[in-house]
ChimeraX commands (.cxc) that place a marker at each C-alpha (Angstrom):
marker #1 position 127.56,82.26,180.60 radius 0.5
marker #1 position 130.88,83.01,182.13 radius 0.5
marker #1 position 132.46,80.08,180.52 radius 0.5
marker #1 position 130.99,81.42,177.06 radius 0.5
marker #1 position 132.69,84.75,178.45 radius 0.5
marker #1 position 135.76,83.24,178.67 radius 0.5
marker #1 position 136.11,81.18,175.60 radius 0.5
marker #1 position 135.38,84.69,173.31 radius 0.5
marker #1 position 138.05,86.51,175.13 radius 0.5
marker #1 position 140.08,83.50,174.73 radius 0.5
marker #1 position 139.65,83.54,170.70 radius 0.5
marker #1 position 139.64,87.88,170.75 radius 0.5
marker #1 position 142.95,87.24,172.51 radius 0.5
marker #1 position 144.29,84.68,169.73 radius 0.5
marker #1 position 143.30,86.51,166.94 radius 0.5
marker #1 position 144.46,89.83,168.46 radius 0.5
marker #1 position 148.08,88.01,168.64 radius 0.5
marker #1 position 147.87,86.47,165.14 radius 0.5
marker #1 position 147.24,89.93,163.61 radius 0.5
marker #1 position 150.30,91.82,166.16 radius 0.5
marker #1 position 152.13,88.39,164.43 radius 0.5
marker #1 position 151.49,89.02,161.20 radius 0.5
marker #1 position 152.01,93.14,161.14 radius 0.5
marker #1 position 155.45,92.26,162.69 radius 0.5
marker #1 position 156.35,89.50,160.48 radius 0.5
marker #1 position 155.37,92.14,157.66 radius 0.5
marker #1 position 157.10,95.31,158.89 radius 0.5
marker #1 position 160.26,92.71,159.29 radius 0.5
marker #1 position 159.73,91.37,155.61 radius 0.5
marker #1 position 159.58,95.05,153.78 radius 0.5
marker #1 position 162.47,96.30,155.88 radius 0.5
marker #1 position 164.89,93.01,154.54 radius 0.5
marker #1 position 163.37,93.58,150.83 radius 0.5
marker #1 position 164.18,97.28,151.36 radius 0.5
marker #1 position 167.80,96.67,152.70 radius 0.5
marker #1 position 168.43,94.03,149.66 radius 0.5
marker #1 position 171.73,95.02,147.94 radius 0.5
marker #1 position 171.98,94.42,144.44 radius 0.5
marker #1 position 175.02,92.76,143.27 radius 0.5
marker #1 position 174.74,94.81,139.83 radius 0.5
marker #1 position 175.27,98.14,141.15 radius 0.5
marker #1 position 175.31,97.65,145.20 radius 0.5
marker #1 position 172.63,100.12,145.77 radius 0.5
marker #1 position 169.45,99.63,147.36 radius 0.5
marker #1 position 166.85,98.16,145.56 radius 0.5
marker #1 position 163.11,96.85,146.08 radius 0.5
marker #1 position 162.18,94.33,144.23 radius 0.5
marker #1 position 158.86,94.22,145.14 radius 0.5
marker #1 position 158.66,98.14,144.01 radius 0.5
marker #1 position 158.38,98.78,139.78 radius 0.5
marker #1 position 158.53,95.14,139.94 radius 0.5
marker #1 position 158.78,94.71,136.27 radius 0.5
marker #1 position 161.37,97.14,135.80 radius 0.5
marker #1 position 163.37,95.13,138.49 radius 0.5
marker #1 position 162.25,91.97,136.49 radius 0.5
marker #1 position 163.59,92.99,133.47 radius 0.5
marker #1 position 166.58,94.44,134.53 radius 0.5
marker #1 position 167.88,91.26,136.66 radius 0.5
marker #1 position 166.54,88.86,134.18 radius 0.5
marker #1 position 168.16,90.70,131.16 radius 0.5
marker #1 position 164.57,89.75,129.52 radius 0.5
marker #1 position 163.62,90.78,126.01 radius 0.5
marker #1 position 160.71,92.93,125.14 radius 0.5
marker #1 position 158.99,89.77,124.39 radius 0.5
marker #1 position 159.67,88.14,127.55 radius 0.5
marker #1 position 158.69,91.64,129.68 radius 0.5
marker #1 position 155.36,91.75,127.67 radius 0.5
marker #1 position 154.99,88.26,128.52 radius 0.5
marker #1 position 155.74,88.97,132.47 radius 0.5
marker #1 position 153.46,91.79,132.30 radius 0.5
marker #1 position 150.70,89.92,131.37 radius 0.5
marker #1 position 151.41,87.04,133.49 radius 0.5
marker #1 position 151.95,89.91,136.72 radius 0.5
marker #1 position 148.38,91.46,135.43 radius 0.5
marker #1 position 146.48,88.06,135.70 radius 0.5
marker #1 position 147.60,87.35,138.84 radius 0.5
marker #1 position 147.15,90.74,140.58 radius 0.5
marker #1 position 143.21,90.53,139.02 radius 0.5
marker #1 position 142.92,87.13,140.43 radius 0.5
marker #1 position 145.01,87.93,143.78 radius 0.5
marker #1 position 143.33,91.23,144.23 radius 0.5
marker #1 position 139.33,89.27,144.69 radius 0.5
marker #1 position 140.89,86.91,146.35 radius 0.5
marker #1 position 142.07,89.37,149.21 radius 0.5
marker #1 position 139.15,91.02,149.29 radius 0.5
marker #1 position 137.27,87.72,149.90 radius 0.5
marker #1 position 139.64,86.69,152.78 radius 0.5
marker #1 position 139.24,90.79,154.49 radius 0.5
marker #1 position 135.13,90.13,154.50 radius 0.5
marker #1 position 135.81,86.52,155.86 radius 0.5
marker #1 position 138.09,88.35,158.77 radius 0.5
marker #1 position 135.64,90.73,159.40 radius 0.5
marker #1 position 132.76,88.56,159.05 radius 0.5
marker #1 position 134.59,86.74,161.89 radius 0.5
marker #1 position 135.09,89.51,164.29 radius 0.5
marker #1 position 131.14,90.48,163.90 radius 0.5
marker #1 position 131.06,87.19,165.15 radius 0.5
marker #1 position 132.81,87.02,167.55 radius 0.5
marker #1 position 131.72,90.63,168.69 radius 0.5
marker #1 position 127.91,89.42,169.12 radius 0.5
marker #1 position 126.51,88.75,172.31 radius 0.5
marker #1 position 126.22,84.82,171.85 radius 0.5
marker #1 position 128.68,83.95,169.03 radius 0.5
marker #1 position 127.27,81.03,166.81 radius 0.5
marker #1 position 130.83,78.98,166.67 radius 0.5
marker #1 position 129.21,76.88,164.09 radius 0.5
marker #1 position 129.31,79.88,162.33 radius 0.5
marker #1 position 132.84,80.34,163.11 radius 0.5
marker #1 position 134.54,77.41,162.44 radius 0.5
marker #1 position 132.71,77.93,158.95 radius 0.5
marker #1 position 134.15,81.26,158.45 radius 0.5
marker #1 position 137.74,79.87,159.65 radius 0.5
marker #1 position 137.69,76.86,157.56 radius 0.5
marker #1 position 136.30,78.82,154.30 radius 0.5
marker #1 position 139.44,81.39,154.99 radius 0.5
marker #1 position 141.51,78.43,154.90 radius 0.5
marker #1 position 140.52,77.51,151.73 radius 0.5
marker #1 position 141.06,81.24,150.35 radius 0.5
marker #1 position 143.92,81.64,151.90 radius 0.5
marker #1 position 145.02,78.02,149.95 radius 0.5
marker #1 position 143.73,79.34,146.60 radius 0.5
marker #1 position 145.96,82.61,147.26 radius 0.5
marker #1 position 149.16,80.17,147.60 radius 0.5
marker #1 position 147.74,78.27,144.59 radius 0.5
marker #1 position 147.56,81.33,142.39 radius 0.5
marker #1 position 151.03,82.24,143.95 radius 0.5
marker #1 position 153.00,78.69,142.79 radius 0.5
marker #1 position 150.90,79.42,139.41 radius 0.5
marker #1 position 152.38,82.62,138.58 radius 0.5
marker #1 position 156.21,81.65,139.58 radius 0.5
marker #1 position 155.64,78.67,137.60 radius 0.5
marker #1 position 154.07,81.17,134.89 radius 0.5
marker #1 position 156.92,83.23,134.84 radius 0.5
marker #1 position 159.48,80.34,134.96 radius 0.5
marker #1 position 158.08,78.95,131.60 radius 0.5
marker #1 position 158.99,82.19,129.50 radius 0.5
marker #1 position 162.79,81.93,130.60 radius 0.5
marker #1 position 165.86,80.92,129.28 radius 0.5
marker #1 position 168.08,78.92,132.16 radius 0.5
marker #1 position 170.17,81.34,133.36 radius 0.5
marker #1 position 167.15,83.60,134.18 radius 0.5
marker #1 position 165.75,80.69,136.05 radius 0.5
marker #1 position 168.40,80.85,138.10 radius 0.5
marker #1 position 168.01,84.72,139.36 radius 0.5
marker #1 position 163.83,84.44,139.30 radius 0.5
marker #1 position 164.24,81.24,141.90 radius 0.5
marker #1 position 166.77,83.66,143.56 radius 0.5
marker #1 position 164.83,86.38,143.90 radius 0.5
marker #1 position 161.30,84.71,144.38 radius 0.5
marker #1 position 163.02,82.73,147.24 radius 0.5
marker #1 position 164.33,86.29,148.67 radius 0.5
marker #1 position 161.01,87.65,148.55 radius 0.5
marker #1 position 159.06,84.62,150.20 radius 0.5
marker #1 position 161.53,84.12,152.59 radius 0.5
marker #1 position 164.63,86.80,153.00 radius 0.5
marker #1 position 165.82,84.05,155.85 radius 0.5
marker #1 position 166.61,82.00,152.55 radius 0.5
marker #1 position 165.37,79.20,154.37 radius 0.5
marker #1 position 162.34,78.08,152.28 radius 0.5
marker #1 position 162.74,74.95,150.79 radius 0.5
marker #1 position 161.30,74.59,147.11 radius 0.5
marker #1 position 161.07,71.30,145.26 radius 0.5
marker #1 position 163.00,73.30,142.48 radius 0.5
marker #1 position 165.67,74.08,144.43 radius 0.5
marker #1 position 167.89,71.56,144.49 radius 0.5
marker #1 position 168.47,72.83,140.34 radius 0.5
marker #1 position 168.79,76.40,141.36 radius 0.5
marker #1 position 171.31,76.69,143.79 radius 0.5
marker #1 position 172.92,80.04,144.93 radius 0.5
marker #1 position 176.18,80.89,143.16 radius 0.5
marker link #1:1,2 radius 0.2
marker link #1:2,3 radius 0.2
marker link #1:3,4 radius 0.2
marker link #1:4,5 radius 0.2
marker link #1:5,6 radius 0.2
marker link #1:6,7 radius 0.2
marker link #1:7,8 radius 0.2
marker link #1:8,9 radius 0.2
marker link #1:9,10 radius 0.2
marker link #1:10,11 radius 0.2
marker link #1:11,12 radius 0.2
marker link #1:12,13 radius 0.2
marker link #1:13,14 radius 0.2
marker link #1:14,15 radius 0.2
marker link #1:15,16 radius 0.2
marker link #1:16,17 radius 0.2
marker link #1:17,18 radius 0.2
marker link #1:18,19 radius 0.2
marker link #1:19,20 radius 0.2
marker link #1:20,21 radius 0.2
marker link #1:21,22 radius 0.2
marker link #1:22,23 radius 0.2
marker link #1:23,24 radius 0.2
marker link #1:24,25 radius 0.2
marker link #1:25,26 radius 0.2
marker link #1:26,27 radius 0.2
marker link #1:27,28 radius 0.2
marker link #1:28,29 radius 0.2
marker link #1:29,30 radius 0.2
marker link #1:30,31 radius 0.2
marker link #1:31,32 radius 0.2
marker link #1:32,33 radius 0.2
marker link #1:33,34 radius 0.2
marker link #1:34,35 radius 0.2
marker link #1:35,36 radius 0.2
marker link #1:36,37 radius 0.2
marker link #1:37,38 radius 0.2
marker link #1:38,39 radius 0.2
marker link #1:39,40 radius 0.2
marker link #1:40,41 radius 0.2
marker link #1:41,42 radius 0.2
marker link #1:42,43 radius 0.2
marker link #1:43,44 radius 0.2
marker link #1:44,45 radius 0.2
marker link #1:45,46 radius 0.2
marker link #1:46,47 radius 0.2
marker link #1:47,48 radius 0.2
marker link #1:48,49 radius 0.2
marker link #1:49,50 radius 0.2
marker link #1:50,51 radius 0.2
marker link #1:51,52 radius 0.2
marker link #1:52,53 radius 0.2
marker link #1:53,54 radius 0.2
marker link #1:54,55 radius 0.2
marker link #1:55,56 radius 0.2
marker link #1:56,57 radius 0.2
marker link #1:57,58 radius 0.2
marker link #1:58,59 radius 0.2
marker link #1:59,60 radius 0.2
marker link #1:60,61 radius 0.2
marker link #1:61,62 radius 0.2
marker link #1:62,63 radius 0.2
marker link #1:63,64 radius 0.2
marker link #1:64,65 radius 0.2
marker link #1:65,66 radius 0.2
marker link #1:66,67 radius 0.2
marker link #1:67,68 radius 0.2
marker link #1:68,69 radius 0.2
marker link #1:69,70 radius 0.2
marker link #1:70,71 radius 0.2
marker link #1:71,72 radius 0.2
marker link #1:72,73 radius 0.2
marker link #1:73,74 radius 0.2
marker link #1:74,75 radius 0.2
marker link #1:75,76 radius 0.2
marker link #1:76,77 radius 0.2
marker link #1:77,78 radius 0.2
marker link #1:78,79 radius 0.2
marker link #1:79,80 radius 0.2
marker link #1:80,81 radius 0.2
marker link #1:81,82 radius 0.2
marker link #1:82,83 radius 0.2
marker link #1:83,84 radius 0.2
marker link #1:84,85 radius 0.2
marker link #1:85,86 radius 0.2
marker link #1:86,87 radius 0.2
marker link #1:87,88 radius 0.2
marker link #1:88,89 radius 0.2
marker link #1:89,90 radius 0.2
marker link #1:90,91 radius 0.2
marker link #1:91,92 radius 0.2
marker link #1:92,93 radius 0.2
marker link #1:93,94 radius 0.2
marker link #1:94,95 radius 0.2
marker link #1:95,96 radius 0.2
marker link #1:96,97 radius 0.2
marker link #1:97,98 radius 0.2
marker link #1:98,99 radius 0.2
marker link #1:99,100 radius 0.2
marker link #1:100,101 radius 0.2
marker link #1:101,102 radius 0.2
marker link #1:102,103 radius 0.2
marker link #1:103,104 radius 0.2
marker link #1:104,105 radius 0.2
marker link #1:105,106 radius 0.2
marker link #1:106,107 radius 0.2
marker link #1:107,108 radius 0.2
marker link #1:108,109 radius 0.2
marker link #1:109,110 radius 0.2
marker link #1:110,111 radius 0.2
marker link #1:111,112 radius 0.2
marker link #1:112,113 radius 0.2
marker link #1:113,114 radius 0.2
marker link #1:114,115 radius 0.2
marker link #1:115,116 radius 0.2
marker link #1:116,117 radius 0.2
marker link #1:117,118 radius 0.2
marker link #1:118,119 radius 0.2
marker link #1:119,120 radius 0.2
marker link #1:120,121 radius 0.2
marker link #1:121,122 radius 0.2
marker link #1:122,123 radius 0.2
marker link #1:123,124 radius 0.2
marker link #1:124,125 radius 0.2
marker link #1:125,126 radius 0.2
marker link #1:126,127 radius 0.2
marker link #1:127,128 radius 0.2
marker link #1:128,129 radius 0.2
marker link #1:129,130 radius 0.2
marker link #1:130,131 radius 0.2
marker link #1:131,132 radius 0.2
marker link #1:132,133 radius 0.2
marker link #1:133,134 radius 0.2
marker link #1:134,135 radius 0.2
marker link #1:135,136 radius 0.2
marker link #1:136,137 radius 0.2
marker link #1:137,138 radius 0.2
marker link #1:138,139 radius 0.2
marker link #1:139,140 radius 0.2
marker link #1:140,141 radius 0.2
marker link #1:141,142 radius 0.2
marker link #1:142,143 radius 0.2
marker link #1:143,144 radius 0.2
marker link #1:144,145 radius 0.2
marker link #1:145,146 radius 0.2
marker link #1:146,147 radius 0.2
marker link #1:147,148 radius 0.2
marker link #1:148,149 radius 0.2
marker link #1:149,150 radius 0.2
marker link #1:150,151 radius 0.2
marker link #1:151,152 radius 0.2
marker link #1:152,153 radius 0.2
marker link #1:153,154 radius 0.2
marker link #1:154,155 radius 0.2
marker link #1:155,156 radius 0.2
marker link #1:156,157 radius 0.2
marker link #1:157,158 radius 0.2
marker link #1:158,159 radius 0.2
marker link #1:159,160 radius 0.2
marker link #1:160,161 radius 0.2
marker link #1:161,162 radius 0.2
marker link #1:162,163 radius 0.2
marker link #1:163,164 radius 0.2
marker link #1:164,165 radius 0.2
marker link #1:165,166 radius 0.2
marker link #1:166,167 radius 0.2
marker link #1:167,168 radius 0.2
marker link #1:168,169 radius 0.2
marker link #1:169,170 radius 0.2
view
């Protein structure tokens, strides 16, 4: 019994300092998108806020090409937004389990590996929709999409992309 004691506070414990992780790691990430200069204007801009405005003026895209991004952005934010959901009731369904008196970790390891395989759809959809929005433009815009999709995946610059060895920073 104590050992079963033991090994949920051990798990509370992990999961309590993957989630402090991850709200850091995301309070860290919005404030470098927020402080991003643009080297247009050199104001602040977000580009994760009126994203297709931002879109369409870094990319210099065409009304064709911003319909085209709008409907690529819509697709993805349907398909994104069930997928979230999915992986919040797999969290929770977790902590109810680990919350009852004799966790089933059976159960568990279910519930972790099927979040796995969410959260591996999510990057999935993710690759699809750069890869989307990649199609529709000309070279140059290639160039400032990797640029700013690497920016907002990593602001460290420090992701390494199989494309990016033919979209290198200028």
């Amino acid at each position: 019994m104590q050992k079963n004691i033991k090994i949920l506070l051990g798990i509370i414990g992990l999961l309590v300092l993957l989630n402090l992780s991850i709200v850091g790691t995301i309070l860290y990430r919005k404030n470098e998108i927020t402080n991003y200069k643009s080297q247009n204007n050199n104001e602040k801009a977000s580009p994760t806020k009126h994203l297709g405005r931002y879109f369409k003026e870094a990319l210099n895209l065409s009304n064709q090409q911003q319909r085209a991004f709008q409907e690529i952005r819509q697709r993805y934010h349907q398909n994104s937004d069930i997928l979230l959901e999915k992986m919040d009731k797999n969290r929770n369904d977790i902590v109810t389990e680990l919350g009852k008196p004799a966790s089933d970790t059976l159960k568990l390891h279910q519930l972790s590996k099927n979040l796995g395989h969410l959260h591996t759809a999510l990057k999935n959809l993710t690759i699809q929709y750069y890869l989307d929005m990649k199609a529709i433009c000309h070279e140059d815009q290639k160039t400032k999409l990797f640029q700013t999709f690497k920016m907002m995946v990593n602001s460290n610059g420090d992701l390494t992309m199989p494309e990016e060895k033919h979209y290198k920073n200028n």
